[in-house]
C-alpha positions in Angstrom: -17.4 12.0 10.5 -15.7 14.1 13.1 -11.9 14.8 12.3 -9.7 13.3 15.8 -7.6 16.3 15.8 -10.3 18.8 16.5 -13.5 17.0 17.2 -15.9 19.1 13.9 -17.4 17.0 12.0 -16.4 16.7 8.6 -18.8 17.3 5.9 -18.6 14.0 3.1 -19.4 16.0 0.2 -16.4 19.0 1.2 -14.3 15.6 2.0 -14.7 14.0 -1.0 -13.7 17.2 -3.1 -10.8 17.6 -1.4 -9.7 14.3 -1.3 -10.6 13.9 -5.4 -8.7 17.2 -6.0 -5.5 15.7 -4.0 -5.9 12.6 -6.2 -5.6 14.8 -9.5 -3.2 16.6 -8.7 -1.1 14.0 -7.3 -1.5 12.6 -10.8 -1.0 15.6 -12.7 2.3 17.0 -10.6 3.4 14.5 -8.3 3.4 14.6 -4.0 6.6 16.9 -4.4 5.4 19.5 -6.4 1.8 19.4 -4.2 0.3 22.0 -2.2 -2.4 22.7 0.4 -3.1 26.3 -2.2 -3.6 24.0 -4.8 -5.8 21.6 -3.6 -8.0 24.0 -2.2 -8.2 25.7 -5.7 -9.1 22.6 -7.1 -11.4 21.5 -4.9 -13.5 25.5 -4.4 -12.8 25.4 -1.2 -10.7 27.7 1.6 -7.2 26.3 2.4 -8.5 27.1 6.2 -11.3 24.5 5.8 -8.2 21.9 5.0 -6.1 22.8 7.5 -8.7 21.9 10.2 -8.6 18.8 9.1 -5.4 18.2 7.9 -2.0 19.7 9.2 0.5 19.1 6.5 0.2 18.2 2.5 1.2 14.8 3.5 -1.0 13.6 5.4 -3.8 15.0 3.2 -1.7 13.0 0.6 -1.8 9.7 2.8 -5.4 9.9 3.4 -6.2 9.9 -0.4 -3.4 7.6 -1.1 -5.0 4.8 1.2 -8.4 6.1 -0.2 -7.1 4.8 -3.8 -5.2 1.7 -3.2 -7.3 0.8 -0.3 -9.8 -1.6 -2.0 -7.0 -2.9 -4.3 -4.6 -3.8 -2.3 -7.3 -5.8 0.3 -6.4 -9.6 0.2 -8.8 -11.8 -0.9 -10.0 -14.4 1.0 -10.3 -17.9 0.0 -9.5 -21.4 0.8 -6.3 -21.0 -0.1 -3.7 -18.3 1.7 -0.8 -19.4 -1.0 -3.2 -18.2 -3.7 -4.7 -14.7 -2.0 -0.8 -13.4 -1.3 -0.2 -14.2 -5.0 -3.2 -12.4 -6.4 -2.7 -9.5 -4.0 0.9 -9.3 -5.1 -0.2 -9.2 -8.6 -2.5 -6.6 -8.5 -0.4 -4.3 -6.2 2.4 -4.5 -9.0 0.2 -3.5 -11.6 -1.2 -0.5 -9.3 2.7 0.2 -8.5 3.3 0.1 -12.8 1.1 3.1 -12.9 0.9 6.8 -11.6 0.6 5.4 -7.9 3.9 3.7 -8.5 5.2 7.3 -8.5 3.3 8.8 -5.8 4.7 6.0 -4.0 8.2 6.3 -4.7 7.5 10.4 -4.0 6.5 9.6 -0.3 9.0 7.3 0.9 12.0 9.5 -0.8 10.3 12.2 1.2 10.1 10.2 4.1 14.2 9.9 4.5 14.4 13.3 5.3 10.7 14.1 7.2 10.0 12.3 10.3 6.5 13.5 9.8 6.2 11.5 6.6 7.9 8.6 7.6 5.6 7.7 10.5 2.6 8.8 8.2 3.6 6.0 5.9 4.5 3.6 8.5 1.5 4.1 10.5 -1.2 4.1 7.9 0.4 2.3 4.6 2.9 0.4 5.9 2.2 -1.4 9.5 -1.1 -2.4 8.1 -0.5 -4.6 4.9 2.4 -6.1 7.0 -0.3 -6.8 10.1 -3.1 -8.1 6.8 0.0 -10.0 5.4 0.5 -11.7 8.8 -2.8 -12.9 8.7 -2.5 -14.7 5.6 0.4 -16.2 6.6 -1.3 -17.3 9.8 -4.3 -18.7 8.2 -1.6 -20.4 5.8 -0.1 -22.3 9.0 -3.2 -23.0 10.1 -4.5 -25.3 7.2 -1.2 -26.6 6.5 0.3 -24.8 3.5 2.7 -23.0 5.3 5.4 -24.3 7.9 4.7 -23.1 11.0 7.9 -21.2 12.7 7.6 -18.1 10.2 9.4 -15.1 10.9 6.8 -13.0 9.6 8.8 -9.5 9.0 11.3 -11.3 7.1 8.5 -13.1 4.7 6.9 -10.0 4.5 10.1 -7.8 3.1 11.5 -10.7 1.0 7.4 -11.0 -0.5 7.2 -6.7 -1.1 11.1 -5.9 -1.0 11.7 -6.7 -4.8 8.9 -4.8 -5.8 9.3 -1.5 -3.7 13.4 -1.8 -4.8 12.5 -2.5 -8.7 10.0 0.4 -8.4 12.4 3.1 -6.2 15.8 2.0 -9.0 13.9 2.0 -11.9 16.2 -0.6 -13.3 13.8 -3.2 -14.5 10.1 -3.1 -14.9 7.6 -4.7 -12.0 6.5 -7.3 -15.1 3.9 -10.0 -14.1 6.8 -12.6 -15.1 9.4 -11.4 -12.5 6.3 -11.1 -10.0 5.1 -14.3 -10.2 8.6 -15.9 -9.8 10.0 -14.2 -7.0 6.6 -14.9 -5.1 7.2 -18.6 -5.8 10.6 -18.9 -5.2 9.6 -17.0 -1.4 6.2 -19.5 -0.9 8.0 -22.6 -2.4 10.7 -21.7 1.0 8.1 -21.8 3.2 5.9 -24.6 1.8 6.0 -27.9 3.7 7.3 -31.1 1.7 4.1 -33.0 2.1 2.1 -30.0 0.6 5.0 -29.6 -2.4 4.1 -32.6 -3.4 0.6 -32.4 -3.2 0.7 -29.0 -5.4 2.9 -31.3 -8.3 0.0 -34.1 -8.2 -2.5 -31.2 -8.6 
């Protein structure tokens, strides 16, 4: 795969290692306490050969981030959109309950005082799941289980707010409980009568 920054191609295996290492150490130390000197300990390999291909510890961090979560945090697809945004939001709270959670947290504190970081995360975590959340939504409208003059941004942050804010403040725990009602109370808002009542019957 050639990088976009310099045109070389990549090789998977050298990749892989470097992405792995960033992984375990993210785990082991946390995104604040990561460095390009480490990761190219870890991995065998020269910090030169990561600096062609990445320019900064964070967005070698963002890259395997999205490499983890990627796959979990994927909505499923099914004849129901009410039923994908509440499995999705179930399995990213129970990645968020774990070491991601942190790496997470890590990255947008960061991101208040680094441009750099903050349009990382925007541009590649962020703007994405809100774009795939929209979808849903859309394909919700479409069959009827949503009303159809959504303001999407607003659905999205009142769906992912409480979980992002409960995970940041440490207050209270992301618990599957607390999840699945918050979701509900949001969906119920946007659920047609017709299809309320349909749901009871069912």
């Amino acid at each position: 795969m050639p990088d976009p920054a310099t045109g070389r191609r990549r090789n998977p295996a050298t990749h892989d290692a470097i992405l792995d290492a960033t992984c375990v150490l993210l785990d082991e130390i946390g995104f604040d306490k990561l460095s390009l000197e480490g990761v190219a300990a870890r991995a065998g390999v020269g910090k030169a050969t990561i600096y062609r291909w990445w320019p900064n510890k964070s967005s070698l961090a963002m890259e395997a981030l999205l490499r983890e979560v990627g796959p979990t945090v994927a909505f499923p697809e099914t004849e129901s959109a009410r039923h994908d945004i509440e499995n999705q939001i179930r399995k990213l709270a129970k990645l968020y309950r774990g070491k991601t959670g942190r790496v997470v947290c890590e990255m947008i504190g960061l991101s208040q005082f680094d441009a750099e970081t903050m349009r990382l995360f925007n541009d590649n975590f962020l703007d994405p799941r809100r774009n795939a959340a929209k979808q849903v939504l859309l394909r919700g409208i479409e069959n009827g289980e949503f009303k159809p003059d959504l303001d999407f941004d607003v659905i999205f942050d009142l769906l992912y707010g409480p979980i992002i804010q409960r995970m940041l403040m440490r207050h209270a725990g992301i618990d599957e409980r607390h999840i699945d009602l918050h979701v509900a109370l949001v969906l119920d808002g946007i659920t047609p009568a017709k299809t309320k009542i349909e749901l009871i019957s069912n």
